[in-house]
C-alpha positions in Angstrom: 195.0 154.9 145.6 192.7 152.0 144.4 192.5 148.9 146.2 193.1 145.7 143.9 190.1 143.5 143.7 190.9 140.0 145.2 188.0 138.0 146.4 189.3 135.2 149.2 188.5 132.0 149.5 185.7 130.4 151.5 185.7 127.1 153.2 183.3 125.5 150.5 185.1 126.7 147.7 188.6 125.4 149.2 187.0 122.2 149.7 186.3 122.1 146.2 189.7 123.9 144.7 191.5 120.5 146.7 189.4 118.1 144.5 190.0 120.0 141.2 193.5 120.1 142.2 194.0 116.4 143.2 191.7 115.6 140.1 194.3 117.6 138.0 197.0 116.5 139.6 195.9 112.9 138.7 195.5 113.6 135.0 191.9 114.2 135.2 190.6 117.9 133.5 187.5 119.4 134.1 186.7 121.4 130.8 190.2 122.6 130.7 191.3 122.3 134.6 195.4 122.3 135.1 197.1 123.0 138.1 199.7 125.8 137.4 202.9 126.1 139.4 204.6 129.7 139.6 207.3 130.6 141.9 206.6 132.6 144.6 207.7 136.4 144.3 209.0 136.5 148.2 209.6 132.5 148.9 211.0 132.1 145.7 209.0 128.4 146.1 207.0 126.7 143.4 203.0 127.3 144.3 200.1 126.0 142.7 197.1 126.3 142.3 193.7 124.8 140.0 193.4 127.4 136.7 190.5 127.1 133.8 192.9 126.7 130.8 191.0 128.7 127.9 191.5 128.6 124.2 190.4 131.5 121.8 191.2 130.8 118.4 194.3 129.0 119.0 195.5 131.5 121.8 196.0 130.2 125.4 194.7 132.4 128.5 194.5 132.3 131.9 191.7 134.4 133.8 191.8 135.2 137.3 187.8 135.3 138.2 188.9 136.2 141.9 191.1 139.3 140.5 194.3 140.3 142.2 194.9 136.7 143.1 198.8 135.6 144.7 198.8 133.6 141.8 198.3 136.8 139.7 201.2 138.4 141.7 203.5 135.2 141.6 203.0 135.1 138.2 203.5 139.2 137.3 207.2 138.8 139.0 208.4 135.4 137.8 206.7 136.1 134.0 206.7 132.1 133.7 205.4 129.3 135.1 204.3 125.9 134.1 200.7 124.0 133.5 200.1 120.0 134.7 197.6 117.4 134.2 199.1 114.5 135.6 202.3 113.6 134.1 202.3 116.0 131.4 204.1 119.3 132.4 204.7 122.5 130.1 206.9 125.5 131.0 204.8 128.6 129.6 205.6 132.5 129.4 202.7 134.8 130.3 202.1 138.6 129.5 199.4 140.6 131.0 196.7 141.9 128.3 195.5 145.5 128.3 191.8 146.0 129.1 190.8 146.5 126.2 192.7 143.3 124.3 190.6 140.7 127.9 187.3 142.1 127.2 186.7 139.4 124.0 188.4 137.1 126.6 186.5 137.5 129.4 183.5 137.0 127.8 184.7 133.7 126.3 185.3 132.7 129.6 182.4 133.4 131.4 180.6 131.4 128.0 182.2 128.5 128.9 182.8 128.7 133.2 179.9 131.4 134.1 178.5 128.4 136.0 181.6 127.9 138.0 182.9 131.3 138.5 180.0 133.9 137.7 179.5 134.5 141.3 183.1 136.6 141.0 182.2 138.4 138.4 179.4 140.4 140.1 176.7 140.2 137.8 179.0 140.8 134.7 177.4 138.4 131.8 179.0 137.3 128.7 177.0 139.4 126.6 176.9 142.2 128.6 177.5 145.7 127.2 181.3 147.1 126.3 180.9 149.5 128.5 179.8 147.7 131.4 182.9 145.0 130.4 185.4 147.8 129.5 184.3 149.4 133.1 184.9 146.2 135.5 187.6 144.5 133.1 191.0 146.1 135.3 189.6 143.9 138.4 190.3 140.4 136.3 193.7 140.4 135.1 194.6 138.0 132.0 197.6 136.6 130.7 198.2 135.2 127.7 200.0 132.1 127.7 203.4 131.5 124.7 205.6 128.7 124.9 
């Protein structure tokens, strides 16, 4: 059986998710920043954590960079969960794309957050081939966001 991809944390990087997050939290957005809240599949307790809210042509994604993520696994049970940037909360429904329909995403995303998150996506490029895409594209999951 395959492992899931799920790249941890480091101590930097956490330092950095907890100012996104209180930024967010504050009703500040760093090129699309929200903190989503999903309940937890076990605890059954609202988590959060900082996401890059993307936009394709009026569409509404969420990418996980770090793969198989808890949020990913929280949010593959509870099939909901809601997006905040300060005040402003919104209750959201999420279902997981195929591989084939993420690939146009992912490379939308790593367009706009490459800088941010392109160390997690191991050399993958926004214009890199299909093939290469098509290959790595089962280790990010996506979900696409409906009210």
């Amino acid at each position: 059986m395959n492992e899931l991809r799920y790249v941890r944390s480091g101590k930097g990087e956490n330092v950095f998710h907890r100012a996104v997050g209180w930024l967010a939290k504050h009703g500040v957005s760093l090129l699309g920043t929200r903190m989503l809240y999903v309940r937890g599949r076990k605890s059954g307790e609202l988590r959060s954590t900082p996401v890059n809210l993307l936009v394709v042509d009026g569409e509404r994604y969420l990418v996980a960079p770090r793969g198989h993520t808890q949020w990913v696994r929280n949010l593959r049970v509870a099939g909901e969960g809601q997006l905040r940037l300060g005040r402003r909360c919104e209750t959201f429904h999420a279902v997981e794309l195929s591989d084939d329909e993420k690939m146009p995403v992912l490379r939308t995303y790593l367009e706009k957050w490459a800088w941010e998150v392109g160390r997690f996506f191991e050399g993958l490029k926004a214009d890199s081939p299909d093939e290469t895409v098509r290959d790595v594209a089962p280790n990010f999951p996506v979900f696409r966001l409906t009210a």
